[in-house]
C-alpha positions as CSV (number, residue, x, y, z in Angstrom):
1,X,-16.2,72.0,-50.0
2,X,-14.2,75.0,-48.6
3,X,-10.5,74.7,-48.6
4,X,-8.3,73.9,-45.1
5,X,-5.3,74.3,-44.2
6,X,-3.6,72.9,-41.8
7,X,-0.5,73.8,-40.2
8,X,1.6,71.5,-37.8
9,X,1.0,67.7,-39.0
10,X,2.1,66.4,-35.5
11,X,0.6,63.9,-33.4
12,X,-2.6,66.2,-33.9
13,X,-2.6,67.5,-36.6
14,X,-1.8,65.0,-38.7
15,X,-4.5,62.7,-37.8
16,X,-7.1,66.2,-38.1
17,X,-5.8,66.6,-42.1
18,X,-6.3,62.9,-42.1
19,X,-10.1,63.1,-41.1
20,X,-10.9,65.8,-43.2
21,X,-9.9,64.6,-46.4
22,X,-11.6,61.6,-45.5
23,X,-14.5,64.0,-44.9
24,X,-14.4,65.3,-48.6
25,X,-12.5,69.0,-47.7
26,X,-9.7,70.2,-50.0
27,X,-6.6,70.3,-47.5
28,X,-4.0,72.3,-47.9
29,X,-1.0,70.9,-45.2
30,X,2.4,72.9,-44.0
31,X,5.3,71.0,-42.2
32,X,8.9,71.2,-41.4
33,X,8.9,67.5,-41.9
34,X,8.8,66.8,-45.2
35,X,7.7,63.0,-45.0
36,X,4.5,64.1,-42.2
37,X,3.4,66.3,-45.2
38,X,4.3,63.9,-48.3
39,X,2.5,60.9,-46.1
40,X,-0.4,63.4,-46.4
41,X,-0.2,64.5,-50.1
42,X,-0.1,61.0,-50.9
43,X,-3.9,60.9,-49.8
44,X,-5.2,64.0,-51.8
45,X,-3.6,66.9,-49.9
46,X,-1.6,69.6,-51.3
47,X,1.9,70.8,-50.3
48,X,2.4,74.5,-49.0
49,X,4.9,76.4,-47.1
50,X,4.2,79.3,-44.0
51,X,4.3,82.0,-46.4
52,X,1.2,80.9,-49.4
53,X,-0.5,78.9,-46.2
54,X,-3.4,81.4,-46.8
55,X,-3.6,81.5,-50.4
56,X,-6.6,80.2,-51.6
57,X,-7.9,78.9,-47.8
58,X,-11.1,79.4,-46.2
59,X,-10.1,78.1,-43.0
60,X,-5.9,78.3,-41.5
61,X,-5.8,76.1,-38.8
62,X,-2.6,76.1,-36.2
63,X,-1.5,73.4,-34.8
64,X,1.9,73.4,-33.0
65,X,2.7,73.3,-29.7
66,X,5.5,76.0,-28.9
67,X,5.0,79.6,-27.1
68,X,7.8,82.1,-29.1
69,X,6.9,80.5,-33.1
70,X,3.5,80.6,-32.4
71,X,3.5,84.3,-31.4
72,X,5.9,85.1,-34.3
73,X,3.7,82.9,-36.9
74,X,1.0,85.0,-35.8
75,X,1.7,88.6,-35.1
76,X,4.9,88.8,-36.6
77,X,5.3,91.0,-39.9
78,X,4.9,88.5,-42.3
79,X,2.4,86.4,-40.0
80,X,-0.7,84.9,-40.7
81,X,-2.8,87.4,-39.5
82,X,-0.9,90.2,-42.1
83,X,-1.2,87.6,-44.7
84,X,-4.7,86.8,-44.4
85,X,-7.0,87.5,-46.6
86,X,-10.5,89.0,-45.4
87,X,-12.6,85.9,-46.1
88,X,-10.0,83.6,-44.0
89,X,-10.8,82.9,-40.9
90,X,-7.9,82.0,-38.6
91,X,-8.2,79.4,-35.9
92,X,-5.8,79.1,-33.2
93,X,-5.8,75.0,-31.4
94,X,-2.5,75.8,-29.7
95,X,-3.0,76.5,-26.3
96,X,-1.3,79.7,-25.3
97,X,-2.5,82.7,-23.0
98,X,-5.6,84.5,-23.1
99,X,-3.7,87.3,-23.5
100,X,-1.9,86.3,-27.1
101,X,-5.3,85.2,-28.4
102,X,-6.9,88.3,-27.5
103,X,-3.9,90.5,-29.0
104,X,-4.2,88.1,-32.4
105,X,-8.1,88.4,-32.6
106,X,-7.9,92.1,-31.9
107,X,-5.0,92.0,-34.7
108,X,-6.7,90.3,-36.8
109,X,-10.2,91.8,-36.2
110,X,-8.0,95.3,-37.3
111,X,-7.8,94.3,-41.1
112,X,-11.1,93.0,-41.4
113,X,-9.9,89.2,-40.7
114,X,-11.6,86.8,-38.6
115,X,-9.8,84.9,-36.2
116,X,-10.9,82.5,-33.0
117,X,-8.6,80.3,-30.2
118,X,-10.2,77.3,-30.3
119,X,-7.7,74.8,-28.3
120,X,-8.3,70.8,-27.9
121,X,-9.1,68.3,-25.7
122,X,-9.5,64.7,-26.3
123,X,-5.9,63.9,-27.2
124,X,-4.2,61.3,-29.4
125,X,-7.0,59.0,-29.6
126,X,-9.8,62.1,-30.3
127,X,-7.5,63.2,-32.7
128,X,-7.7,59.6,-34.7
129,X,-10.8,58.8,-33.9
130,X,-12.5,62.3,-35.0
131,X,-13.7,63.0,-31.5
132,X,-12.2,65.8,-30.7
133,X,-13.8,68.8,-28.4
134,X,-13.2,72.5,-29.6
135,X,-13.0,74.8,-26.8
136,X,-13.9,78.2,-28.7
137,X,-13.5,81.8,-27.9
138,X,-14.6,84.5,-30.6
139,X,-17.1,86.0,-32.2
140,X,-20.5,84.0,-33.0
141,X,-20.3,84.2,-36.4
142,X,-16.9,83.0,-37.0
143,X,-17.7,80.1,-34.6
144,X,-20.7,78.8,-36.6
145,X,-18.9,79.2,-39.8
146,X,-15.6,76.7,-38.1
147,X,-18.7,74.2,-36.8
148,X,-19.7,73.7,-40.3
149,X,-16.2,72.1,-41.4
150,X,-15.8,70.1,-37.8
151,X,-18.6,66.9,-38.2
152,X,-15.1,64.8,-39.5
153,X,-12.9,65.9,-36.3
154,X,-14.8,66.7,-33.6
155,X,-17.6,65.5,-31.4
156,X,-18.0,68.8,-29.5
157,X,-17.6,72.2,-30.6
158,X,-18.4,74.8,-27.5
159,X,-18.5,77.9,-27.6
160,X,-17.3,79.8,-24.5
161,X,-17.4,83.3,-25.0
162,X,-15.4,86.1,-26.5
163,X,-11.9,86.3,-27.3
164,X,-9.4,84.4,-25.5
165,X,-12.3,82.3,-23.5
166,X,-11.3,79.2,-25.0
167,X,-7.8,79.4,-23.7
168,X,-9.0,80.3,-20.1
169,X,-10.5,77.0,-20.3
170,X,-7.9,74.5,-22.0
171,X,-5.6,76.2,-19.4
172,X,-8.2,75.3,-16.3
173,X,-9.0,71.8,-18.2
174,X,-5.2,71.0,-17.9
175,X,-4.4,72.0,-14.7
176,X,-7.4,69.8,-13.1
177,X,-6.0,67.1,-16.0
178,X,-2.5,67.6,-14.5
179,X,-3.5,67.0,-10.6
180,X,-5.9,64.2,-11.5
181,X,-3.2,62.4,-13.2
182,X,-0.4,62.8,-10.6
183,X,-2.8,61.7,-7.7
184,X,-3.1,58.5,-9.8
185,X,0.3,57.8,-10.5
186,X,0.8,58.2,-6.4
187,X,-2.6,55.6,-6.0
188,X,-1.0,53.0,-8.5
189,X,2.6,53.4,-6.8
190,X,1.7,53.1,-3.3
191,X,-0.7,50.1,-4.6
192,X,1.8,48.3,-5.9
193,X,4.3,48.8,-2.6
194,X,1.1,47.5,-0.5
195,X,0.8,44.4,-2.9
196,X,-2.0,45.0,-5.0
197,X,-1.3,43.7,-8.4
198,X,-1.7,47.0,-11.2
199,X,-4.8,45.4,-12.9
200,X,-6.6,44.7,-9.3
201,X,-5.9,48.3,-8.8
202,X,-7.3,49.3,-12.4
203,X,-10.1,47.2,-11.6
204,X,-10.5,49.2,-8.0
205,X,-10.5,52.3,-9.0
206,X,-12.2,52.3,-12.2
207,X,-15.0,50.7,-10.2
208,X,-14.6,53.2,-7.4
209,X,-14.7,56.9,-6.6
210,X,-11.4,57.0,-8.4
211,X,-12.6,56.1,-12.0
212,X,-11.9,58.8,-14.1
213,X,-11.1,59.9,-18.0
214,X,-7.1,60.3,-16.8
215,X,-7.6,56.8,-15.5
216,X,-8.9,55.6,-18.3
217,X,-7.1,56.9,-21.2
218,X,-3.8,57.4,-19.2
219,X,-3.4,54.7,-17.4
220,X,-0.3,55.2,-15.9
221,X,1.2,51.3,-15.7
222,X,1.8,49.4,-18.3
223,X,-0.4,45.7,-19.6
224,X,-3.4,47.3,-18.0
225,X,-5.4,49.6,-20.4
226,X,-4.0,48.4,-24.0
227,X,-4.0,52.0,-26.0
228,X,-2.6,53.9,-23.0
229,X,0.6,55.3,-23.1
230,X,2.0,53.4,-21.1
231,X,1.6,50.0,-22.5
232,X,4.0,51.9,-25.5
233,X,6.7,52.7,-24.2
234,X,4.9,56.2,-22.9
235,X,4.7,57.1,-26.4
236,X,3.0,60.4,-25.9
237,X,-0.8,61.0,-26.0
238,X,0.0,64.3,-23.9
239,X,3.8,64.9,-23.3
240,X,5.4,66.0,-20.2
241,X,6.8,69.5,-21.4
242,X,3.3,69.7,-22.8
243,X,1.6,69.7,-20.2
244,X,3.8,71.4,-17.6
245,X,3.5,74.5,-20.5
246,X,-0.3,74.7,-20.1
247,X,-0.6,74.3,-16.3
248,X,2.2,76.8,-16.2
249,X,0.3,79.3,-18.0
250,X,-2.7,78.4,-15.6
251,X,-0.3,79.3,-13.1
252,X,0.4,82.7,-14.5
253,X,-2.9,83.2,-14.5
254,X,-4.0,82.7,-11.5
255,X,-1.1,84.7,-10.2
256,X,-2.3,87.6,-12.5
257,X,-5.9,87.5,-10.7
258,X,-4.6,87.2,-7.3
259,X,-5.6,83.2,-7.2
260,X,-3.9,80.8,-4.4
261,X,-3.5,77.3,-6.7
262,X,-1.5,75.4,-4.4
263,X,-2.4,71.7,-5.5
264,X,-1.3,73.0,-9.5
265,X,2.2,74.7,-7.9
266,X,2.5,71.2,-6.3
267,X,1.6,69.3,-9.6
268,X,4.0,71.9,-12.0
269,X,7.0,70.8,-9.8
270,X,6.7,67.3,-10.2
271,X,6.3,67.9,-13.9
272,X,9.6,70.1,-13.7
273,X,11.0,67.6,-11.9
274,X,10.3,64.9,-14.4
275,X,11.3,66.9,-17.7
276,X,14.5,68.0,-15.9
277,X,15.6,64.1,-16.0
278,X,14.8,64.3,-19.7
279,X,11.5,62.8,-20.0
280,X,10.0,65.7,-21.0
281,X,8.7,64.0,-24.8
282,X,7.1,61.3,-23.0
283,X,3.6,60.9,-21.9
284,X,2.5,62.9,-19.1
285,X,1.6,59.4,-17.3
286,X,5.4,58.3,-16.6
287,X,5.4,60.7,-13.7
288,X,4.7,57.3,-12.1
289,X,8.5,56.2,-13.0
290,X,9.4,59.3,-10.8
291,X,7.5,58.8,-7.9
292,X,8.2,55.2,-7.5
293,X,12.4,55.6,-8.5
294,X,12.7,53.6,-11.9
295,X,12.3,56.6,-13.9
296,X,16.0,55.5,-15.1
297,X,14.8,52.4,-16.9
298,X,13.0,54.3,-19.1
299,X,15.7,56.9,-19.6
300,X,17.3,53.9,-20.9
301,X,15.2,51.7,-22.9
302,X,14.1,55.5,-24.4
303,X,17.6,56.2,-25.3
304,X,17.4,53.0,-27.3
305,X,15.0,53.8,-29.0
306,X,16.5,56.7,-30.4
């Protein structure tokens, strides 16, 4: 089995390492938390840090979420793409912009290393459950040698074209995501003020026109779908500041092609509004606390928590 290594052991990466030791790979694992990576070694995987990350790996995957350290990890002198060695093949599951995952695969392609953006979709739940879907740009070879490894993670692998493809569509997933899911926090809100119990209205829409994978993994009240965020405290499948990042780089975007996105421009400024009250680590879903006014309870019972 070829070696993997994984940086970022957060909410998705952690549970990717996870599934591929189960599935019988040699995983290499790189953290700033020391217990995410020691809860990991304690299963079979082995400790590195950023700078040996490609020593000895087949596959680098990166898995963190934030613009500025992914760039640097990247591109910068002592990156992974100068590090990498020419049978490494670098895979990119941040979502960024199609321009930094052209400039990394161009980079990379520059001293004979192979690298692809292949961001996610599926979430949380994928993530555990090994059902993710790859959205890959690159080269074809590079993308059938990153399918062989993925039978443990993902349900899905597709290949969308060259370079920086699979970013254009995580960005356009999320910003269809991001309207779909603050439409239904507005259904389930007005709802509620109209006297429809949340389950009746659960049981409405998901029979309905409305039904939808938002509504269905992100329901966005409480004691209606069990796993959802929301029935934990809006523990995050998707955070806030997550997602405001990706449809704001859909945004860009479409400003860059001369695109009119209204409804997304609409949708970023409610997810401003919401991180701006410091709910930004919470699931996406809680814009329903805004929009009906109690967004200060979970302030509060979130403070506690901490």
């Amino acid at each position: 089995m070829p070696k993997v290594a994984i940086i970022g052991l957060g909410a998705m990466g952690g549970p990717i390492a996870r599934n591929l030791l189960n599935g019988g790979h040699s995983v290499i694992v790189c953290d700033k938390d020391t217990e995410r990576a020691e809860e990991l070694v304690a299963l079979g995987a082995v400790r590195s840090d950023l700078r040996d990350i490609t020593t000895g790996a087949e596959f680098v995957f990166s898995i963190i979420p934030r613009g500025p350290v992914h760039k640097e990890m990247f591109l910068g002198p002592e990156g992974l793409v100068a590090r990498a060695a020419p049978a490494t093949l670098l895979v990119d599951c941040a979502t960024s912009s199609v321009e930094l995952a052209r400039r990394i695969e161009e980079e990379s392609s520059r001293r004979g290393v192979d690298a692809i953006d292949a961001p996610l979709s599926g979430g949380t739940r994928g993530a555990r459950e090994g059902k993710l879907t790859f959205l890959v740009g690159g080269k074809t070879a590079p993308v059938d040698r990153l399918r062989a490894i993925l039978p443990s993670v993902a349900s899905t692998v597709i290949h969308v074209g060259g370079p920086g493809a699979g970013q254009a569509a995580k960005i356009c997933n999320n910003m269809i995501t991001a309207g779909i899911l603050a439409v239904t926090c507005e259904g389930f809100a007005l709802a509620e003020r109209l006297g429809i119990p949340a389950q009746l209205s659960y049981d409405v829409f998901s029979h309905c026109s409305a039904k939808s994978w938002v509504l269905d993994n992100h329901c966005p009240v409480g004691g209606v779908v069990a796993d959802a965020p929301s029935s934990n405290n809006y523990k995050p499948g998707g955070a806030a500041s997550l997602l405001l990042k990706d449809i704001t780089l859909a945004l860009n975007a479409a400003r860059e092609n001369a695109l009119s996105v209204p409804m997304t421009s609409i949708a970023a400024s409610l997810y401003q509004m919401l991180c701006s009250r410091g709910l930004g680590d919470v699931d996406a879903s809680a814009l329903i606390k805004l929009i009906s006014g109690t967004d200060g309870e979970l302030r509060d019972r979130s403070k506690q928590a901490g």
